[in-house]
Kinemage of the C-alpha trace (Angstrom):
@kinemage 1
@onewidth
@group {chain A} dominant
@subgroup {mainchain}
@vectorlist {calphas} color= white
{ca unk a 1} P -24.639 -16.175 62.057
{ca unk a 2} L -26.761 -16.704 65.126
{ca unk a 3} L -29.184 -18.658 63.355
{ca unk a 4} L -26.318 -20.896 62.147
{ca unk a 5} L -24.510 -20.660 65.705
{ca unk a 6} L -21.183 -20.467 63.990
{ca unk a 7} L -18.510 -17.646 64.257
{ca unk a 8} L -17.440 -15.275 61.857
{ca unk a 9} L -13.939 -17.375 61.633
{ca unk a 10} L -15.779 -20.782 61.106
{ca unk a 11} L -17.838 -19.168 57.755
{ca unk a 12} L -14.215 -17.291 56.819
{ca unk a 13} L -12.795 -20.077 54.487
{ca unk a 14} L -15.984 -22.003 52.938
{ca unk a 15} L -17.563 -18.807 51.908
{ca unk a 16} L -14.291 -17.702 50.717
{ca unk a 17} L -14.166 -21.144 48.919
{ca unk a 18} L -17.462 -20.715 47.638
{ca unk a 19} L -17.028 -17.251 46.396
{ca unk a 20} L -13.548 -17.961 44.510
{ca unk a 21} L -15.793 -21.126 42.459
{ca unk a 22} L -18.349 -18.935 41.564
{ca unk a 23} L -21.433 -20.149 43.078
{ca unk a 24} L -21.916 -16.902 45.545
{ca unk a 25} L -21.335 -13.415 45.538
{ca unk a 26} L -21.051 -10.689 48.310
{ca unk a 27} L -21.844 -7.416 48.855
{ca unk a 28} L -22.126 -4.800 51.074
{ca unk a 29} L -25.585 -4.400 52.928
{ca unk a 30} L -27.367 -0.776 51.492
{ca unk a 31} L -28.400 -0.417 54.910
{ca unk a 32} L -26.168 -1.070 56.821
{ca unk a 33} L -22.211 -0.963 56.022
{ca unk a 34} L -20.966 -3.424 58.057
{ca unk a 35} L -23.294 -6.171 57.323
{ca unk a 36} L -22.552 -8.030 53.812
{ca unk a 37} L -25.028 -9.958 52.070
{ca unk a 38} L -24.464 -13.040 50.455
{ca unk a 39} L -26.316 -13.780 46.842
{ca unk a 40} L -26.357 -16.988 44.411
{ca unk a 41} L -25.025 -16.692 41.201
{ca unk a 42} L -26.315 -17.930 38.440
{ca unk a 43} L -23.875 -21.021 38.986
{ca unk a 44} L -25.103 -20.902 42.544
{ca unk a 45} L -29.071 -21.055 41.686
{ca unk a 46} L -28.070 -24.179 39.154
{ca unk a 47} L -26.314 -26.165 41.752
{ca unk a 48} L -28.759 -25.358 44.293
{ca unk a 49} L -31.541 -26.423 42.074
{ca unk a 50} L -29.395 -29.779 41.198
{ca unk a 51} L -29.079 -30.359 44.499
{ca unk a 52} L -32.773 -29.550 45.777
{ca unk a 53} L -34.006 -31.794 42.555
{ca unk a 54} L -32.131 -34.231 43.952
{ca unk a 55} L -33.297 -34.235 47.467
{ca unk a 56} L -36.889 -33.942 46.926
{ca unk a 57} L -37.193 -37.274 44.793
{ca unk a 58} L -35.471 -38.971 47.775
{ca unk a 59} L -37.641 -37.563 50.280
{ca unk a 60} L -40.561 -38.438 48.243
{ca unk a 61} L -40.154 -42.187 47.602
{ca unk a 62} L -39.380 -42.143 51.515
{ca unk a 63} L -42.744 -40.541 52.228
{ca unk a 64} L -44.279 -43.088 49.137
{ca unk a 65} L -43.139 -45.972 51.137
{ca unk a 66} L -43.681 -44.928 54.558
{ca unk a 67} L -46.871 -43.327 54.355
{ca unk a 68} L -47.755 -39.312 53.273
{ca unk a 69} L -48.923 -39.080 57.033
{ca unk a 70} L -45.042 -39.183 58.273
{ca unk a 71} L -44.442 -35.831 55.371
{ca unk a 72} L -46.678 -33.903 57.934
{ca unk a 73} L -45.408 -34.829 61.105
{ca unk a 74} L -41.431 -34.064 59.619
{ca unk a 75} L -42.936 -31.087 58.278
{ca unk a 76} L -43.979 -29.888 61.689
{ca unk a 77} L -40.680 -30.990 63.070
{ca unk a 78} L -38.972 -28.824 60.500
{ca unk a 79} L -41.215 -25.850 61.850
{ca unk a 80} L -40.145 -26.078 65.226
{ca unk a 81} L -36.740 -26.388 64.352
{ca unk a 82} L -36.615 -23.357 62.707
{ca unk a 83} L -38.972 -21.090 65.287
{ca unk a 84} L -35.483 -22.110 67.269
């Protein structure tokens, strides 16, 4: 949750949400008990991969028309983002 800088109460009703569809499952953490850990379902990986499908033929005919030398520079963007 610090990565996402949300709150446990902000995550409470879409993963709840999410779970009750069927795209996500949750389980407790075999190391440590009070951490959960959140897994796609197979109805989860399908959407995802919908979704990602989706995505990555827009951001290639942006890159097509703008130039493959603007995928590298968002790529590095992208990195520095997530270093935080």
């Amino acid at each position: 949750m610090k990565t996402l800088e949300v709150t446990k109460q902000a995550l409470h009703a879409p993963m709840k949400q999410l779970t009750e569809m069927g795209y996500i499952i949750s389980e407790p953490s075999a190391s440590d008990r009070r951490v959960r850990e959140l897994y796609l379902t197979e109805k989860g990986k399908k959407l995802e991969k919908k979704l990602s499908d989706v995505q990555r033929k827009k951001m290639e005919a942006v890159f097509q028309k703008l130039g493959w030398d603007h995928e590298i520079v968002w790529r590095e963007v992208m990195e520095e983002i997530a270093k935080g």
